[in-house]
ZAMARGU-4260 file (C-alpha; in steps of 0.2 Angstrom, whole numbers, plus 5000, padded with zeros to 4 digits):
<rodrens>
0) 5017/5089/5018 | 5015/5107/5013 | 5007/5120/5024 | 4988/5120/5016 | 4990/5099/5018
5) 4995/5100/5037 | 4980/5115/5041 | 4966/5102/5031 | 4976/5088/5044 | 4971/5096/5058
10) 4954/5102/5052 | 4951/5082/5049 | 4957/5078/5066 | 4947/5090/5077 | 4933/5085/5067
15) 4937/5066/5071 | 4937/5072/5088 | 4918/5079/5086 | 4923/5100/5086 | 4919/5109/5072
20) 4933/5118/5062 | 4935/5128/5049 | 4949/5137/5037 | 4949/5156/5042 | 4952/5174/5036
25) 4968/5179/5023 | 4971/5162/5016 | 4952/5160/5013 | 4954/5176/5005 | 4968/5171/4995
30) 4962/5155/4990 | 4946/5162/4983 | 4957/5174/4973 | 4969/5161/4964 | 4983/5166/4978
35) 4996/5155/4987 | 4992/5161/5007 | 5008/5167/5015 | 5000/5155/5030 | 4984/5145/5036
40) 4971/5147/5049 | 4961/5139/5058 | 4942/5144/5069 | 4935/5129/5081 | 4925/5127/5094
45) 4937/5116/5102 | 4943/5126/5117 | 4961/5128/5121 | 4966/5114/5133 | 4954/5104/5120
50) 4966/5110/5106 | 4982/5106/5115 | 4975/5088/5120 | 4971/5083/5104 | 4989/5089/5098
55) 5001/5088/5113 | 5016/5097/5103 | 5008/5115/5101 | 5016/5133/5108 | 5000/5140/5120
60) 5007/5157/5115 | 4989/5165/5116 | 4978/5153/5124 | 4971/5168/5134 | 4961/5172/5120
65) 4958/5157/5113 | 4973/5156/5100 | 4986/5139/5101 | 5000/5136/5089 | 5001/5119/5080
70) 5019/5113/5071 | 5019/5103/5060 | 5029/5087/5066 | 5046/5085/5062 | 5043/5069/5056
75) 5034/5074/5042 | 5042/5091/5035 | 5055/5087/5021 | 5073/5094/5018 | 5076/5112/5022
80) 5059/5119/5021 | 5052/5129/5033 | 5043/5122/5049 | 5025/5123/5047 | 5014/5133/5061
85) 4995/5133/5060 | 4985/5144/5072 | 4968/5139/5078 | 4956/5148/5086 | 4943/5146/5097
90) 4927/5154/5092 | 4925/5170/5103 | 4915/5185/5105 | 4928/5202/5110 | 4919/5212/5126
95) 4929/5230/5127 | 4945/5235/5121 | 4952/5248/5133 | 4971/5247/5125 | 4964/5248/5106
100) 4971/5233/5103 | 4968/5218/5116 | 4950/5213/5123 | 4946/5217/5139 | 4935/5199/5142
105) 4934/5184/5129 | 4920/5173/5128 | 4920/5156/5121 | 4907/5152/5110 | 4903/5136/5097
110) 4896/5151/5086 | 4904/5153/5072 | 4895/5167/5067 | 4898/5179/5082 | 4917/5175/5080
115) 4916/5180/5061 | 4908/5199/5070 | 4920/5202/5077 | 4935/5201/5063 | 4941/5217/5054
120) 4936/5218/5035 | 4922/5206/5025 | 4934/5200/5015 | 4945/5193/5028 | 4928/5184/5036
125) 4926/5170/5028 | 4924/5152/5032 | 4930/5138/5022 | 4926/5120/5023 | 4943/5112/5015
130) 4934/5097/5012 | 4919/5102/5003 | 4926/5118/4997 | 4910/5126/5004 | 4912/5142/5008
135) 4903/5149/5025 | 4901/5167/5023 | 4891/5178/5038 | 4896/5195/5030 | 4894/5197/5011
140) 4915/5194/5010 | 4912/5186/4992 | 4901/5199/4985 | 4916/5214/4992 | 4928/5202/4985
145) 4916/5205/4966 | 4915/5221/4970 | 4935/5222/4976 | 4929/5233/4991 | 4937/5235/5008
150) 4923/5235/5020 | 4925/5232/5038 | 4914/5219/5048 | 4900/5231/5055 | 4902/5248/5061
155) 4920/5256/5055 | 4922/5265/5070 | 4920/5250/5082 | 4931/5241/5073 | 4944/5254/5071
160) 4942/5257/5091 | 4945/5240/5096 | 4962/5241/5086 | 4965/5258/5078 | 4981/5249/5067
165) 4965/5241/5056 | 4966/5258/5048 | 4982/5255/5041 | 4976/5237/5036 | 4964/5244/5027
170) 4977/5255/5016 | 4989/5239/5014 | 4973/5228/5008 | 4967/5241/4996 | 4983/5245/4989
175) 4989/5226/4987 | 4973/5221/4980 | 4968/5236/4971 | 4954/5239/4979 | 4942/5253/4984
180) 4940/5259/5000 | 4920/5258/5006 | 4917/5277/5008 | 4911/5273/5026 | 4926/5263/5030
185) 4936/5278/5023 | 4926/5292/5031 | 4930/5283/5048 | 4948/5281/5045 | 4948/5300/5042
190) 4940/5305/5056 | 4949/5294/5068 | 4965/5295/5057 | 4972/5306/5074 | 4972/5291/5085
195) 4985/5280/5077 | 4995/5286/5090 | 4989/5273/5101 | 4995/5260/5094 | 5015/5255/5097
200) 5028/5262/5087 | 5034/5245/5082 | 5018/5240/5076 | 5016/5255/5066 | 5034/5253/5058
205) 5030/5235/5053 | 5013/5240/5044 | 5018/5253/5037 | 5035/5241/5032 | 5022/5230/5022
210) 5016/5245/5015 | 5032/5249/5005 | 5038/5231/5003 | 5022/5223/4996 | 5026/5229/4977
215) 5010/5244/4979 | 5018/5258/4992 | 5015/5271/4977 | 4997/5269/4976 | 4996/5266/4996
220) 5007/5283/5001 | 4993/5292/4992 | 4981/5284/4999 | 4989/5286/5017 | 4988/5304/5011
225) 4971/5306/5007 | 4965/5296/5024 | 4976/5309/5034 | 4988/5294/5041 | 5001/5301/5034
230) 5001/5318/5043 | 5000/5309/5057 | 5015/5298/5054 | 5027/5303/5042 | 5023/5324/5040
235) 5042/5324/5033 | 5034/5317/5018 | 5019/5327/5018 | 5029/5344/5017 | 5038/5338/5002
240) 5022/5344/4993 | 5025/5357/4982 | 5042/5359/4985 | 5049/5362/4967 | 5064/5354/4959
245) 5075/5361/4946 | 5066/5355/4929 | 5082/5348/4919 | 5086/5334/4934 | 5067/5334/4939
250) 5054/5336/4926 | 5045/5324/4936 | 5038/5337/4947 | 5041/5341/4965 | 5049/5330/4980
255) 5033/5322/4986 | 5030/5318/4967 | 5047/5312/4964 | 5048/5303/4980 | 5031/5293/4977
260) 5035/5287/4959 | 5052/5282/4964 | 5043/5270/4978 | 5035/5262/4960 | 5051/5257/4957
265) 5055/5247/4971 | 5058/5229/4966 | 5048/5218/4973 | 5052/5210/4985 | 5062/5224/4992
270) 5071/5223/5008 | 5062/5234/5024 | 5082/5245/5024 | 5080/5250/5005 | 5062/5252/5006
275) 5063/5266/5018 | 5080/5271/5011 | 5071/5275/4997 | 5053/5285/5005 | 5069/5296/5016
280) 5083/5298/5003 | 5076/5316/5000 | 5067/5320/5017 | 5080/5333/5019 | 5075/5345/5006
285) 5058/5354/5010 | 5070/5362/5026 | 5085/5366/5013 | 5074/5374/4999 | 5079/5389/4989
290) 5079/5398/4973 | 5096/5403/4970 | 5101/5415/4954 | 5105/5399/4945 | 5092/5388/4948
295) 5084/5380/4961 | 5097/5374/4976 | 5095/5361/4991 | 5112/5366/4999 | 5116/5351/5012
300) 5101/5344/5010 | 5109/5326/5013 | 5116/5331/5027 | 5099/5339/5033 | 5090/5324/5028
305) 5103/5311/5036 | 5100/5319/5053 | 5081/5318/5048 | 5081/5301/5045 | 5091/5297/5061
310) 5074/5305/5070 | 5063/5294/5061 | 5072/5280/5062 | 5073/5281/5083 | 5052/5287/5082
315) 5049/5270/5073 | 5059/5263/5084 | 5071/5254/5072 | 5086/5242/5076 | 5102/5250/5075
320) 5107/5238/5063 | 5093/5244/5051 | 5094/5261/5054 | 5113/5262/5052 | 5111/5256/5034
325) 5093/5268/5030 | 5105/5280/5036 | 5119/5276/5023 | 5107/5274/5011 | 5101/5291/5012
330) 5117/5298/5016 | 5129/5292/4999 | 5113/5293/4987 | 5122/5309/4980 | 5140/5300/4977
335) 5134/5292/4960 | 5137/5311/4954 | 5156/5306/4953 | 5159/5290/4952 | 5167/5293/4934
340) 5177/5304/4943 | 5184/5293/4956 | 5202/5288/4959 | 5201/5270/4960 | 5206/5268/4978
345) 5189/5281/4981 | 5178/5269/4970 | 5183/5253/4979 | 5179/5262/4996 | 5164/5265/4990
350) 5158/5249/4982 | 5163/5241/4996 | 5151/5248/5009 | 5141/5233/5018 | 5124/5232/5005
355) 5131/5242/4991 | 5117/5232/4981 | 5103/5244/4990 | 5114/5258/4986 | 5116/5253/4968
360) 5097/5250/4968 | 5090/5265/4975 | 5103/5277/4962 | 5093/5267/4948 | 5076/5269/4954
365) 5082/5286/4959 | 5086/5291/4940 | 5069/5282/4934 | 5058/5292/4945 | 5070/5306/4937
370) 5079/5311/4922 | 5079/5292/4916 | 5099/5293/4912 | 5105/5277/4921 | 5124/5280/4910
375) 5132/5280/4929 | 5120/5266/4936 | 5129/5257/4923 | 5146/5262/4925 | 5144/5258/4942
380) 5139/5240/4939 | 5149/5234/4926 | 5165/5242/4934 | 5159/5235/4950 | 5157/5219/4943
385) 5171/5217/4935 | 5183/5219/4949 | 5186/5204/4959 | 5183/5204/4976 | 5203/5203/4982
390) 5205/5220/4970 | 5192/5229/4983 | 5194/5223/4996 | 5213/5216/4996 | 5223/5210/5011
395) 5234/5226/5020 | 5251/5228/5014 | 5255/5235/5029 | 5248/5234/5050 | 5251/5240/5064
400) 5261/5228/5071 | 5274/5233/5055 | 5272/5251/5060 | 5276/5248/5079 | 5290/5236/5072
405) 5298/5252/5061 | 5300/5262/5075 | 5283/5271/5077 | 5271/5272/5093 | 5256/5269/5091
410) 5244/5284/5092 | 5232/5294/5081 | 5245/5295/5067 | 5243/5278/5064 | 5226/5279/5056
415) 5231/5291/5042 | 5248/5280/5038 | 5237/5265/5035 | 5224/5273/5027 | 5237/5284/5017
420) 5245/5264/5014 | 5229/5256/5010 | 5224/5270/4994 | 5242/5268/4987 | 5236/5250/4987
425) 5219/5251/4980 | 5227/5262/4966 | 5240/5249/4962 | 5256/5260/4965 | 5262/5245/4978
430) 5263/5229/4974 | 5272/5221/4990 | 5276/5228/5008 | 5292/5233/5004 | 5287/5247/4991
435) 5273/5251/5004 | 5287/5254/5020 | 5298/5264/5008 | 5281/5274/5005 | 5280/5277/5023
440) 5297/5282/5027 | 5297/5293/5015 | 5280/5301/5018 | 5278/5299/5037 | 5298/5298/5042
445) 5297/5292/5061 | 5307/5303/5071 | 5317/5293/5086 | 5314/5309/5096 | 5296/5309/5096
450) 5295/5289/5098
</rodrens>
């Protein structure tokens, strides 16, 4: 049973029950548009503790407001598939919203209508009866769907107070769909664009995320720009306007020019480290800008921008785990300039960084948004890739144990002996311990006084 079968499973049950129930929102959306939902909802009038008696296996995980999770039984999902959970929820009208996201009061109500009011756009309002196909629509949805408007449900500056992230919906929506912004929709989102500081970072960071993973970040950056969000959240990228780049590597234009067309090169889908690799691999040059006799220079612009990106990264409240790798990302986006040059022990370093695939990627889309010469992309993947993995990463010749074992104490010399070791290794001038000892005595002899 796929996910669609087990939402029209329980439509068909609370209706056997005598509740009204309808699918609702982004898969009705999607459905109407000739797209596969990412997942299924469900409106009743069933209340909560009605929901969860009809179906004893749910997760009450918002019952307060009127929301209950229903898995799909075990018995009935197949292989390794993933477990499918259908929220329903009860029809409610929203009174207040002092936090700018959560009601203050919910009311219950077998009204589908009033629980349609108060969604966020029209074309995430409608109602579909899976049985008859009928589609219940309380907001002209299907005609902004025609007309491929964003629109929100009623006054713009109500819904945007009652949870100010809907303006950043509305950019994701109508840069995913390619859809226009209704000008009153838009007007708001500009006047309130200030107060998308009430909403949590993490919240923030996970729209914005979907923004530059959803295959559309391009046409949503400028739209983020135009609205004023992106002032707001990422003025790093705003400065990069007309900040100029030397023609011959750049005939693009400037950084923000540069930094948006490379972000319609992300492949799609595109991990959330690569995607904002990618948006910060040249934050550090706006602060690094000068015109040099030469030509146009960004001394330590990586260096700049790593530190840059470490800020942005804590603002957005990113796991270390994520930000560790954004960092690197933006930090060895430069290397590429030598990898013909490389000894061999250097190259294997380097290719063995942990997701050396996102590095690879963002140095391609890097060169498209760019020059277009993609000769060391290429070096660097078919030299890569024909190097097996116990060539890069080989077991050591050498430990610490045999150092200790020599004669030496352990101590800080011990790191350079083994890296010294570990590139005679990677560059093939040992081929067994032995030749790696005599390497050491020679270079590092121990001296029995000092150990």
């Amino acid at each position: 049973m796929n996910a669609k079968q087990h939402a029209e499973k329980i439509i068909a049950e609370l209706r056997n029950a005598g509740q009204q129930a309808f699918l609702v929102g982004g898969c009705v959306r999607d459905l109407l548009l000739g797209r596969e939902p990412a997942d299924f909802d469900i409106c009743t009038d069933a209340t909560p503790e009605q929901v969860m008696a009809i179906f004893p296996e749910t997760y009450a995980v918002g019952a307060q407001f009127g929301v209950v999770l229903v898995p799909q039984p075990e018995k009935e999902t197949t292989g390794k598939s993933r477990e499918s959970v259908v929220e329903v929820a009860t029809f409610r009208s929203d009174i207040g919203y002092s936090d700018g996201r959560h009601p203050d009061e919910v009311r219950f109500t077998t009204d589908p209508k009033q629980d349609v009011l108060r969604r966020d756009f029209t074309i995430n309002g409608l109602l579909l009866d899976p049985v008859t196909n009928r589609v219940v629509d309380f907001v002209n949805g299907r005609k902004d769907l025609e007309s491929k408007t964003i629109r929100t449900i009623g006054e713009p500056e109500q819904r945007f107070a009652e949870d100010k992230l809907r303006m950043l919906r509305a950019v994701r929506f109508a840069s995913r769909f390619e859809y226009a912004i209704e000008p009153r929709t838009f007007q708001a989102i500009r006047q309130l664009a200030a107060q998308i500081h009430g909403v949590s970072r993490e919240r923030v960071r996970d729209e914005l995320t979907k923004i530059l993973t959803e295959g559309h970040a391009r046409s949503a950056f400028l739209l983020l720009d135009q609205a004023g969000l992106l002032h707001e959240l990422l003025p790093e990228i705003v400065a990069m306007k007309g900040v100029a780049q030397p023609p011959g590597f750049h005939p693009e234009g400037d950084v923000f020019v540069h930094t948006l067309l490379l972000l319609q090169y992300l492949p799609h889908p595109c991990s959330p480290t690569l995607a904002w690799g990618a948006l910060l691999h040249d934050v550090g040059k706006p602060p690094t800008f000068r015109v040099a006799p030469d030509r146009i220079r960004f001394d330590e612009h990586v260096e700049i921008g790593v530190k840059m990106a470490e800020e942005i990264c804590r603002r957005m409240r990113f796991s270390n785990d994520d930000t560790r790798q954004i960092l690197a990302l933006v930090d060895n986006h430069m290397r590429f300039a030598d990898v013909q040059r490389m000894k061999d022990s250097t190259f294997k370093k380097f290719v063995r960084m942990p997701h050396f695939n996102e590095h690879l990627e963002l140095h391609r889309i890097d060169c498209l948004a760019s020059h277009g010469d993609l000769t060391l992309y290429q070096f660097t993947r078919d030299k890569s890739a024909a190097m097996p993995a116990s060539v890069v990463r080989p077991d050591p010749l050498v430990r610490g144990d045999d150092l200790i074992a020599a004669g030496y104490t352990p101590g800080p010399q011990f790191k350079q002996i083994l890296s010294a070791v570990e590139d005679g290794q990677l560059e093939g001038r040992f081929e067994n311990k032995q030749q790696a000892m005599d390497f050491v005595a020679q270079e590092f002899p121990c001296d029995p006084a000092r150990n």
